[in-house]
N, C-alpha and C positions, 0 to 999 in steps of 0.2 A: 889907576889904570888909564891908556890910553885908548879912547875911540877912535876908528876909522870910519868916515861915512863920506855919502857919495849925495849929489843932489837928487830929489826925486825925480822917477821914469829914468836914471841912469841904473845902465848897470855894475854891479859890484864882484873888481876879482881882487886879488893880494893888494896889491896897491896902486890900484888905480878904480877909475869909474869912465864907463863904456857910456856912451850916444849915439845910436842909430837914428838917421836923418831920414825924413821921409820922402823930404823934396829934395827937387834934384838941383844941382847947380855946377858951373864949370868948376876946377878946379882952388882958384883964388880965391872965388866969392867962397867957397867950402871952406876953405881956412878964415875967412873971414868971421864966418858964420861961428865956429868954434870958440877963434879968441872973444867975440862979443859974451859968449858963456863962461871964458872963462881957462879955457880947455885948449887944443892943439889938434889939429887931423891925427891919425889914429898914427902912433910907433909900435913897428914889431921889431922886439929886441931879442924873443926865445919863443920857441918853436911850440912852446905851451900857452903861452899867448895866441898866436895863430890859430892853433885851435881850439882854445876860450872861443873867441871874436866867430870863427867861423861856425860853431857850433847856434849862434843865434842868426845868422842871416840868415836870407830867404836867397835862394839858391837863384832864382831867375832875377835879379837886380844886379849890380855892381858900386860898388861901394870906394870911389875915394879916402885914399891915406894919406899921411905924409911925408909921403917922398918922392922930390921931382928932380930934374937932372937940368938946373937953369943953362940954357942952352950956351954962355960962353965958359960955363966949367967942365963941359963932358964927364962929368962924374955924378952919380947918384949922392942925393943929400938926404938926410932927415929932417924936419920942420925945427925939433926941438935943437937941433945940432948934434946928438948923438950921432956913435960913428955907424958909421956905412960899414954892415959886415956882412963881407962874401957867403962865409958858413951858415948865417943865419937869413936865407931869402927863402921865397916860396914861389922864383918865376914858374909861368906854364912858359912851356918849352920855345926858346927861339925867343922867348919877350923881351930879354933887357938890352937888348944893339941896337935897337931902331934910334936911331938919334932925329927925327923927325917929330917924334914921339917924347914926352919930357916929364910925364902925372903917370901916377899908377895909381891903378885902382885893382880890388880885388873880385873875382869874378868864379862862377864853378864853369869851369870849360872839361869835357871830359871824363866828366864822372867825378872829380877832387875841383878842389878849392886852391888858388892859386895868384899870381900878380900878376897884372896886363900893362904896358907902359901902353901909354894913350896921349892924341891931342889936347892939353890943358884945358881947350874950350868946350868941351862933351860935358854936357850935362849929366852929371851920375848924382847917385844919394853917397851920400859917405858918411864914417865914422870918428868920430870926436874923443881923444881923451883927454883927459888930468886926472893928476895925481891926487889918492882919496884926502879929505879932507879932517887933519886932527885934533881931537878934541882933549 
């Protein structure tokens, strides 16, 4: 048989392992913080993931992902390189035009849970994935 495990204090969905950060850091140093583990700013691929991840946050923080819009491509990236897909985003209203704006982070505005595109340089806590690890 094949194990799937996750390192300790991560946590564990289909195939991956989740890390919520507790300090806060602009948005680079937060990717950076990740790869040193191992791991990548958080990818949402499906809409059940979303709310996996959102189901453990603490509602009054905001939490960097990974996906920024490096300012000479105008177009939203994922860290890992997966694609950029319209059908599957969770902006809160009005959030993905500001081109001023280049980090997303997730935040509850509103009653729901949702992405804020934000100054790269804003200190938030964010979340770290990779994929679970096989044994």
């Amino acid at each position: 048989k094949v194990w799937g495990c996750c390192p300790e204090n991560w946590m564990v969905s289909n195939t991956s392992c989740y890390f919520i950060t507790s300090e806060e850091n602009n948005w680079t140093e937060s990717e950076k913080k990740c790869t040193g583990m191992g791991a990548h700013l958080l990818v949402i691929n499906i809409k059940e993931e979303q709310l996996f991840i959102t189901q453990k946050l603490n509602r009054k923080s905001s939490y960097y992902m990974g996906l920024s819009e490096p300012k000479w491509i105008d177009q939203w990236q994922w860290v890992d390189q997966s694609p950029y897909k319209k059908n599957v985003t969770f902006w809160h209203p009005g959030e993905s035009n500001n081109h001023k704006q280049h980090c997303v982070f997730i935040s509850f505005l509103n009653g729901k849970w949702g992405w804020n595109a934000a100054s790269c340089d804003m200190p938030q806590k964010s979340i770290c994935e990779m994929m679970k690890i096989y044994l």
